[in-house]
N, C-alpha and C positions, 0 to 999 in steps of 0.2 A: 570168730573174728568179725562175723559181719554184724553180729549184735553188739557188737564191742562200738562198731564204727558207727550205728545208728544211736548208740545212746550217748557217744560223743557229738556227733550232729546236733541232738536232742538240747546237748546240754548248751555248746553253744550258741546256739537259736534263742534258746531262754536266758542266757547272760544280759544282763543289761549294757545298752553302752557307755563305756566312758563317758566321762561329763569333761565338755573342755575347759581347758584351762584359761582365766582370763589372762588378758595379755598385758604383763609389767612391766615400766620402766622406771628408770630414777632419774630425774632431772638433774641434769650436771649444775655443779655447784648450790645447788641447795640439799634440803633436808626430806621435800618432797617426792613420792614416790606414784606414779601414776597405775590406774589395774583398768583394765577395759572388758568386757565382753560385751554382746549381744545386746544386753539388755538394759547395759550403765555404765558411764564412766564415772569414776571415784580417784580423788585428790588423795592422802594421806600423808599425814605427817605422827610421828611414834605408834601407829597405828592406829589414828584416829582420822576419820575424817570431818576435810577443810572442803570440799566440793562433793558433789553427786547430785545425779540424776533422782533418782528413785526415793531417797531421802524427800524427796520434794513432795511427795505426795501428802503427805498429813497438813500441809501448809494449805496446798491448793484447796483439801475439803473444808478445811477450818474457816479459808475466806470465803467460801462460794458465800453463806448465811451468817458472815461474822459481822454483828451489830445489827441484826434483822430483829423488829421487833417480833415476840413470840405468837400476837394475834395473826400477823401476816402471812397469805394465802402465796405458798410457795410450791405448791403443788405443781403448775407449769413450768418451775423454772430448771432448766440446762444447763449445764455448763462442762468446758473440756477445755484441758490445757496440754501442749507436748515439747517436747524439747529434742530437737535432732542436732549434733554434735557435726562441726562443718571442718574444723581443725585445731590441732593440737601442737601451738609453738613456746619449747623451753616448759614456763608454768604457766604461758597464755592460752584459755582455753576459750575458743568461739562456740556459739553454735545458735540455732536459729531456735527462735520463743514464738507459739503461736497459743493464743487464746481465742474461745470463743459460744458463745451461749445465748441465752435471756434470762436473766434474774428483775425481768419489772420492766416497767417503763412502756416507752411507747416501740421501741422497737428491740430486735437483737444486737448483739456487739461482737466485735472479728477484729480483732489484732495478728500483726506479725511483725518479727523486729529481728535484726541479728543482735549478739551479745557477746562482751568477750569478758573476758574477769583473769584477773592477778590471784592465781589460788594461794598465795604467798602471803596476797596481802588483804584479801576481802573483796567484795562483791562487785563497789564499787570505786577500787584502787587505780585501775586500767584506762590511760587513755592515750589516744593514736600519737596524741599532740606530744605528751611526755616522750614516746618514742620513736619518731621521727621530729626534725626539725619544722616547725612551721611553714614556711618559705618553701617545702618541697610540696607540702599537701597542696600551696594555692598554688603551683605551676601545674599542678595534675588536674584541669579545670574542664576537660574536654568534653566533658560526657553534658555540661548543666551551662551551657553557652545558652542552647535552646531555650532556657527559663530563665535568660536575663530581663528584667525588668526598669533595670537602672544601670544604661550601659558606662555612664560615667560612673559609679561609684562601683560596680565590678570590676572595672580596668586601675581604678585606684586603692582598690581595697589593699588591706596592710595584714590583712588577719582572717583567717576562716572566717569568725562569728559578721567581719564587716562583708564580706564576699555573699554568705548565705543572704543577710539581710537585702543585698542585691536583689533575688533573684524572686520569681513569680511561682505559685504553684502551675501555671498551666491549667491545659483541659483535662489533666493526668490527678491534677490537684494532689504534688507532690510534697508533703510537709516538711519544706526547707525551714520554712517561720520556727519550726521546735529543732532544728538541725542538729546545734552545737554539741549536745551531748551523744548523738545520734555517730558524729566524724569520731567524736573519744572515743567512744566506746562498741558501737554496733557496728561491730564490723568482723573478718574473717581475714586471713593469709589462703591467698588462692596459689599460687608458683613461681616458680621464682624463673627470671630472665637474664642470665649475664649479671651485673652486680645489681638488679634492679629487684623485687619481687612487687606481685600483682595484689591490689587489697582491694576487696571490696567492703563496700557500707552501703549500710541499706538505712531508707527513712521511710517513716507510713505517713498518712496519707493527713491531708489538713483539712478535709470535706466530712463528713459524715456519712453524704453517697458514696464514698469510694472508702469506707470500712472495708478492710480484711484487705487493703491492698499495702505492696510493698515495691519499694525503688529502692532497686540496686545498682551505686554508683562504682565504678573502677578504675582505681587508681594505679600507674606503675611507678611505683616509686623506689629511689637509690637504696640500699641497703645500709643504714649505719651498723660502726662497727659493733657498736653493742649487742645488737642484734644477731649479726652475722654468724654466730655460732652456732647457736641457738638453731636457726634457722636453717644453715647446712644439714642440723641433727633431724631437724623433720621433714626434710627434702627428701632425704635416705631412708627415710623412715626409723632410724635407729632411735630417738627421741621422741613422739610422736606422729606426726603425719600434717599436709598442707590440706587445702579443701581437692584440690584436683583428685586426690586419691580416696577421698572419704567412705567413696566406694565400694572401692578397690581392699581396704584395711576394715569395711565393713562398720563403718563409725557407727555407734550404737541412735536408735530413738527409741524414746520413752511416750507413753500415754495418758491420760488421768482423766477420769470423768464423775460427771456429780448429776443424778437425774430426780426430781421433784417425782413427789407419786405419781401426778398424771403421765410427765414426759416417760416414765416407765412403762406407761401402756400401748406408748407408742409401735404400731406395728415398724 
């Protein structure tokens, strides 16, 4: 009996563990079916995918030396890109893009940016302005008083793109000047308040010295009804997830890196 009980032991000791399951859901009213783990999220539709992390990688090594001539000494050059996943509303999916390297030049390069995408409809389908009304995004102004620079034409503005062009980078040298596309689309669903929920956007930087820097601006804005479903479903999480829980549901990030011979020898 007791050798019985140690070669059960034995054997469960040596079993391997389950492998967990990624976590599915189906976006209400479309065709899209979302899978998440650890390591990526993926969009699908008839069992193909329309989104993913990881898929991305062939891209990113293609471009590090794509249109490099073959004489050129590339030995020093670096590069890395990653993608962390902030939230997941209906089929909008955010998540923060950072790059950063040397491939040349006089010096190295550092981006960061939020991003959100319509996996329904393409890459760059998505924008805040399609879904909320205008007129809500410019009463949400509170954060970017401090970088007016043209306080008449702030208080008169009609329109985000005239409201941006108001305003000053600062000593922070915040890149409102490239804004516009930055409000459509870089942006997250952070939680929701009463019929309001919280958005942030983020814009990089309009300086050179202030490479690899990021401003994030927060909005609370009313909930349209179109929205509103949607967004109850990732509140609960039964649909995806908002950014406050990103955490919490373990949103997945991804990696990618590209090293020239020398940068290889780097200790």
């Amino acid at each position: 009996m007791l050798m019985s009980s140690v070669v059960m032991v034995a054997l469960l000791a040596a079993a391997p563990a389950p492998k967990s399951q990624p976590l599915t859901w189906k976006v209400t009213g479309t065709d899209i079916t979302f899978e998440m783990s650890s390591k990526d999220l993926r969009a699908l539709r008839d069992g193909k995918e329309v989104f993913g992390l990881q898929s991305r990688k062939k891209d990113f090594l293609a471009s590090v030396t794509e249109g490099v001539d073959a004489t050129q000494d590339t030995s020093d050059w670096e590069a890395a890109q990653s993608f962390t996943v902030l939230s997941v509303v209906g089929p909008y999916v955010s998540y923060e893009e950072s790059n950063g390297g040397y491939t040349g030049g006089a010096h190295p390069y550092a981006s960061r940016i939020y991003a959100t995408q319509d996996v329904t409809k393409g890459k760059d389908a998505f924008s805040l302005l399609h879904v909320f009304p205008e007129k809500d995004v410019l009463k949400a102004d509170g954060y970017v008083r401090k970088y007016i620079g043209d306080a008449k034409a702030f208080e008169s503005a009609k329109t985000v793109e005239a409201l941006l062009q108001s305003l000053q980078a600062g000593e922070d040298c915040v890149g409102f000047e490239y804004g516009l596309d930055n409000v459509k689309r870089s942006v997250a669903f952070h939680h929701v308040e009463g019929d309001k929920v919280a958005v942030r956007i983020s814009f990089g930087y309009a300086a050179e010295m202030c490479r690899g820097n990021m401003y994030v601006v927060g909005l609370l804005l009313p909930i349209p009804a179109s929205l509103k479903p949607a967004l109850e479903r990732a509140n609960t999480r039964q649909e995806g997830f908002l950014m406050k829980d990103a955490k919490a549901v373990k949103a997945p990030s991804v990696s990618f890196k590209w090293e020239g011979a020398e940068a290889k020898k780097k200790p």
